[in-house]
C-alpha positions in Angstrom: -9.7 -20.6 34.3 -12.0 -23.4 33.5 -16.3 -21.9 33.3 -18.6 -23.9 35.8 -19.9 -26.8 34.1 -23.3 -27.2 31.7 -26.4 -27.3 33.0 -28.1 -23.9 33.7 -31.4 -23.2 32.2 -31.9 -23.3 28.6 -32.3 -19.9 26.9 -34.7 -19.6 23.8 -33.8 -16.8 21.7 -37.0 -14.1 22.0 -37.1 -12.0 18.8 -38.4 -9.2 21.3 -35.7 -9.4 24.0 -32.2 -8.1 23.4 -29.9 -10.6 24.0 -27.1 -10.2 26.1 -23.5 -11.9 27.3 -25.5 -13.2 30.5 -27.9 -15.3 28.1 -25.4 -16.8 25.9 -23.6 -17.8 29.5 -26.9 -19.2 30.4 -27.5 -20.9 27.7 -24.4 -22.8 27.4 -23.9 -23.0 31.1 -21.2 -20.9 31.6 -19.8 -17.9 33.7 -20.3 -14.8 31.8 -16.6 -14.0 32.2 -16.0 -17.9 30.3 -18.1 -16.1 27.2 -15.8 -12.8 27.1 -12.5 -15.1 27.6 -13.8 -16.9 24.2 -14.7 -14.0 22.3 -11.4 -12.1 22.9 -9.2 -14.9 22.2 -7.7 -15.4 25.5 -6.8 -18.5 26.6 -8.3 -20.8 29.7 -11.1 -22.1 28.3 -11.3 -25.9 26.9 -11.8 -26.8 23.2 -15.3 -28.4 24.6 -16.4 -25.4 26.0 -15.2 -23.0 23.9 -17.2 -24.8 21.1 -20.1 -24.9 23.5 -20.2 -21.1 23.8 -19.6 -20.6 20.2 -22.5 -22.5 19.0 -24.8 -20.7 21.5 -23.8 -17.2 20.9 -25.0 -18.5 17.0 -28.2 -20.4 18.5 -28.9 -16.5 20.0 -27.7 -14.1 16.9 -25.1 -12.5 19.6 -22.2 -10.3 19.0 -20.4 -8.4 21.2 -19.8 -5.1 20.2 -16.6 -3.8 18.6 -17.3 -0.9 21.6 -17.2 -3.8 24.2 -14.3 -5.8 23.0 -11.9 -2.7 22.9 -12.7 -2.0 26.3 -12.3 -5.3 27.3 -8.6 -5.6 25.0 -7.6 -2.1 26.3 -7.7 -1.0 22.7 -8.9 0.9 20.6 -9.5 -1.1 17.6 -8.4 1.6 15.0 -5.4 1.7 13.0 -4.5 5.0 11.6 -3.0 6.4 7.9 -1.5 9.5 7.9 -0.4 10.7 4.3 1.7 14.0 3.9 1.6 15.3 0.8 1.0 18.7 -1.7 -2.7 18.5 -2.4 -2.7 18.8 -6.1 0.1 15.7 -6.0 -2.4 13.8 -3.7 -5.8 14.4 -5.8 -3.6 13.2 -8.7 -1.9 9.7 -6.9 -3.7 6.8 -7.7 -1.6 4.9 -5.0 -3.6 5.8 -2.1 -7.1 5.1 -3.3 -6.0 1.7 -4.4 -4.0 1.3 -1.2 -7.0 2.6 1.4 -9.2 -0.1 -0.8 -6.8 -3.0 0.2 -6.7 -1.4 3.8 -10.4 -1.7 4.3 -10.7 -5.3 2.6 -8.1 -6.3 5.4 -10.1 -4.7 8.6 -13.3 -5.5 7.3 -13.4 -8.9 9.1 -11.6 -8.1 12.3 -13.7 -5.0 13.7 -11.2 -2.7 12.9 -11.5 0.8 11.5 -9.2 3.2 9.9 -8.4 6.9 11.2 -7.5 8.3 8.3 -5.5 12.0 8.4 -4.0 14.5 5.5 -1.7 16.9 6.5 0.3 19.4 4.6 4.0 19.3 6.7 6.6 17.5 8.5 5.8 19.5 11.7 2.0 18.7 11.3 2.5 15.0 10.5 5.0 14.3 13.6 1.8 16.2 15.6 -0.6 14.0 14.2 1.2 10.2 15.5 1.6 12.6 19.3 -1.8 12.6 19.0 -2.8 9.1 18.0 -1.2 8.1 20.8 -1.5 10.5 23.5 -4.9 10.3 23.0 -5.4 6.5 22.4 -7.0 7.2 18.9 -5.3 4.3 17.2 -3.2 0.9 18.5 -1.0 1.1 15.4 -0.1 3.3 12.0 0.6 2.6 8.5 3.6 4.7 7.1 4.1 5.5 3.6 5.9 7.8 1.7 8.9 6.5 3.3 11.8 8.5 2.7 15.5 8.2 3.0 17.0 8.7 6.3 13.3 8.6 7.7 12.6 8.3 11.0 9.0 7.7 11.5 9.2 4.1 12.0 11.6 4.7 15.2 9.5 7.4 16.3 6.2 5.9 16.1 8.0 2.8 17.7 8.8 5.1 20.8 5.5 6.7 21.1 4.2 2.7 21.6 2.5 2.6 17.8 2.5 -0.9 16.1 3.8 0.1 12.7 4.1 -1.2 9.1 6.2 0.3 6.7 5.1 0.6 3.4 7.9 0.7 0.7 9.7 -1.0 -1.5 11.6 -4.2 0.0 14.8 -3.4 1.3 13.5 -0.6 3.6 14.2 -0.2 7.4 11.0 -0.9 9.7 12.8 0.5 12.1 10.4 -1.1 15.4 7.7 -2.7 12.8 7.7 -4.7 10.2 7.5 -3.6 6.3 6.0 -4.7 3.6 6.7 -3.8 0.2 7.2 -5.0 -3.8 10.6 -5.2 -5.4 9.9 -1.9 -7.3 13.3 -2.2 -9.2 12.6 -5.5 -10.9 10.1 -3.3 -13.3 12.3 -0.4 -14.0 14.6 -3.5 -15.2 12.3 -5.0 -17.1 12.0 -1.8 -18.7 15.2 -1.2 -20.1 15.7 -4.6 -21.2 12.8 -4.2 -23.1 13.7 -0.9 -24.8 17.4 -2.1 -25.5 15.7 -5.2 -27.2 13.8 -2.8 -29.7 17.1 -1.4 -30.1 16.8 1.7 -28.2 20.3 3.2 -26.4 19.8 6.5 -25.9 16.9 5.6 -22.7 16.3 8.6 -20.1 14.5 8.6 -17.3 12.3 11.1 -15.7 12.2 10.4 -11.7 9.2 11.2 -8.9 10.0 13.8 -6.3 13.5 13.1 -5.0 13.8 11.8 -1.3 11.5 8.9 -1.2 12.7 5.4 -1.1 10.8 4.2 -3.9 11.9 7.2 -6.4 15.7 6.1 -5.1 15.0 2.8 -6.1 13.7 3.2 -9.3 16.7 5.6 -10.2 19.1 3.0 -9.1 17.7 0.3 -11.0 17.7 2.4 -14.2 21.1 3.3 -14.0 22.4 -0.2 -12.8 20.6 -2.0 -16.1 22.5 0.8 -18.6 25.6 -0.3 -16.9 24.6 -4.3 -17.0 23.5 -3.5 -20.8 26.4 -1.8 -21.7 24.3 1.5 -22.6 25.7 4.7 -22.6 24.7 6.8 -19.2 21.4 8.6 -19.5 20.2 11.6 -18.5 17.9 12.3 -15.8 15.3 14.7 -14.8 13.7 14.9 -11.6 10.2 15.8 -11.8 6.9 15.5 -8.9 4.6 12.7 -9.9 2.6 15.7 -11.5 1.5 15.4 -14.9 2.5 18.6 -15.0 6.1 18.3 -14.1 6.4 15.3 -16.5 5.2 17.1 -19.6 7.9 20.1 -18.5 11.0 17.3 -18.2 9.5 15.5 -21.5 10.2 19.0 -23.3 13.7 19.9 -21.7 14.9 16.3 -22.8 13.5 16.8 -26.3 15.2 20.1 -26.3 18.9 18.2 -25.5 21.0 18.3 -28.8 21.1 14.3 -28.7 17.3 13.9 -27.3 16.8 10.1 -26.2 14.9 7.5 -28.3 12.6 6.4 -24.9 12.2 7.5 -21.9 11.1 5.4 -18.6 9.2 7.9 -16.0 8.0 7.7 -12.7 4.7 7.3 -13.0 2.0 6.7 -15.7 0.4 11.1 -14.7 4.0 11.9 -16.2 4.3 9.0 -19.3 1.0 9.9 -20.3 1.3 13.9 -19.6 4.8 12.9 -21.7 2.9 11.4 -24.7 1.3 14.8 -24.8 4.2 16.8 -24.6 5.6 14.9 -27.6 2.8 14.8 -29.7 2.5 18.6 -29.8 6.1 18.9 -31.0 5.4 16.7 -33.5 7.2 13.7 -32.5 5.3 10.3 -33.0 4.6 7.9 -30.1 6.3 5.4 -30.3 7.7 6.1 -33.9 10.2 8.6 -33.3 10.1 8.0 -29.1 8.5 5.4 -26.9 7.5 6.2 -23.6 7.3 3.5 -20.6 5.1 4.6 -17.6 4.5 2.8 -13.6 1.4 1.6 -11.9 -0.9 1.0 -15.1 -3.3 3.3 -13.3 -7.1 2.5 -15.3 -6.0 5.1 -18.0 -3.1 3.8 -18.8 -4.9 1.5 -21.5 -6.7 4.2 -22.9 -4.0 6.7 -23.4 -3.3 7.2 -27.4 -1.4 5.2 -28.1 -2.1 2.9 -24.9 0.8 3.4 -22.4 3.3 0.6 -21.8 3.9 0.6 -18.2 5.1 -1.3 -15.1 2.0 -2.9 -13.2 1.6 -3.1 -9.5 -1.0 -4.8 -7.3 -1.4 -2.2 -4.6 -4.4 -3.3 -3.6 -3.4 -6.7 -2.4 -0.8 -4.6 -0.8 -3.0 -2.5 1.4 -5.1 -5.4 2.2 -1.5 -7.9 3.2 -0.2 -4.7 5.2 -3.7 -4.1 7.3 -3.8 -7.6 8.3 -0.1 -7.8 9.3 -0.4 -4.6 11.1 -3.8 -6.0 13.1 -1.9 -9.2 14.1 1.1 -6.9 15.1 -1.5 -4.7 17.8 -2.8 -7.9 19.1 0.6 -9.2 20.1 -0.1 -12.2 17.4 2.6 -13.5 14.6 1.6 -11.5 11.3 0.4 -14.2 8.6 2.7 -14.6 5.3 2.7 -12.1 3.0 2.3 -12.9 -0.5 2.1 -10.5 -2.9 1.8 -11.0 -6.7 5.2 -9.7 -8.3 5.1 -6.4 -10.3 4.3 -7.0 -14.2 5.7 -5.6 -17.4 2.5 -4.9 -19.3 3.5 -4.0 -23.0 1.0 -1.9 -25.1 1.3 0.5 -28.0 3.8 3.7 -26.6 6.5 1.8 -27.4 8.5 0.4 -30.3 11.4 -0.2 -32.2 14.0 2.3 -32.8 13.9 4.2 -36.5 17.4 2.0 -37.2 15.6 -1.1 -35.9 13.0 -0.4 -37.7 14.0 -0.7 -40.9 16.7 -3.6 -41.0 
């Protein structure tokens, strides 16, 4: 479709007068249907006279309304997050603050808003996705929490949801796409970094069992004892709580050969774990050092400061909201290119006793 050519009236722009799609067409000549076809990127108009439009629609101050360009798209331009998870765990998780930042950084510029849903179960979170898309509340979902075995990203592809899986690389997207971090390469970079201060005896204190991320960080810690020649170490499975890390800190202090360092889940547990020591009367990182993940903002603070892994999560919100808007509007998602994790050494951890004095 090629708009009727320049010409019509000019249009001045009247501070009193609500400007509309028929004055922008007016005043750049055009059909008003040439003006929509520009502003929702569909294709039939020349470069001339899509430029034409353009600088008219500035000339005027118009807009059209993120109301008016759904309609016209057939969309809904939302995206929705649902996150399933025990409330005390959730108003503990630094993750989805962060993440929800990055999200809104990435649909700030595209007129796109986020549905955002917690629910408490399985049953109630496989009723919430029904309902985003029986109802049209959303075009397309961010899944997190990905677990193993988990079929959300099929599902969500069958219910006609753009999705994009959030997780550690390696994950299945099932019908989406995912974007994740290479999770393991910190644990790694842990271990190597306790073996140099001499430390063998390294346990590790995992999140709750069944996500892909807590997986992968087990596997990675047990894969480096075997590449380093360490004995196997022992391993207690804990929540993310601080809570539940301050309970497996004690019950591997209690073993008869209690480990030298201990790499947890998350910083809530390392930190929660610097406590737990610290009223036995075990020094931090004297007699044990402690390595934590996500250097949430207290991490630095903790006494002693918390070594830990470092993860940008809100670049990975922000890469994974504009991936997922090019996905709903049938485009090719941009490159992703997020900033690798980090190994951020502070004061929680040291050399071993033996090390120590040679």
């Amino acid at each position: 479709m090629e708009p009727s050519p320049p010409g019509a009236a000019d249009v001045e722009p009247n501070p009193r007068k609500h400007v509309t799609i028929g004055d922008v067409a007016a005043r750049a000549g055009v059909s008003k249907s040439a003006v929509s076809f520009v502003f929702n990127d569909r294709p039939g108009v020349s470069t001339s006279t899509r430029k034409r439009i353009l600088r008219a629609a500035n000339e005027l101050g118009w807009q059209p309304s993120a109301r008016a360009r759904a309609l016209s798209r057939s969309r809904t331009q939302a995206v929705g997050l649902v996150i399933r998870r025990n409330p005390e765990l959730l108003s503990t998780d630094p993750f989805f603050p962060q993440f929800v930042a990055g999200v809104e950084i990435g649909l700030s510029t595209q007129d796109y808003s986020l549905v955002l849903q917690v629910v408490g179960d399985e049953q109630s979170e496989r009723a919430a996705y029904q309902r985003f898309a029986r109802e049209s509340r959303v075009d397309g979902v961010f899944l997190t929490d990905v677990r193993v075995g988990d079929t959300r990203p099929q599902d969500a592809h069958e219910l006609g949801l753009s999705t994009v899986v959030v997780a550690p690389e390696g994950a299945d997207p099932g019908g989406g796409v995912a974007i994740g971090m290479n999770d393991d390469a910190g644990v790694r970079r842990a271990v190597h970094h306790l073996n140099s201060l001499g430390h063998r005896r390294i346990a590790h204190v995992t999140g709750a069992p069944g996500y892909v991320h807590t997986a992968a960080r087990l596997r990675a810690w047990q894969e480096t004892l075997v590449a380093l020649g360490l004995p196997a170490g022992t391993v207690v499975t804990a929540d993310f709580t601080g809570a539940s890390g301050a309970r497996a800190t004690h019950e591997l202090l209690d073993l008869p050969e209690p480990p030298s360092a201990i790499v947890y889940g998350n910083d809530l547990m390392a930190i929660a774990g610097i406590s737990a020591a610290t009223d036995r009367g075990i020094r931090v990182p004297d007699d044990l050092s402690i390595v934590g993940f996500d250097d949430i903002p207290l991490a630095a603070y903790a006494v002693p400061p918390l070594t830990t892994v470092r993860q940008n999560v809100v670049a990975w919100g922000t890469a994974a909201a504009q991936t997922l808007v090019a996905l709903v509007e049938g485009k090719q998602p941009p490159p992703v290119h997020l900033p690798p994790v980090e190994f951020i050494v502070r004061g929680s951890t040291g050399p071993t006793r033996n090390r120590r004095h040679t």
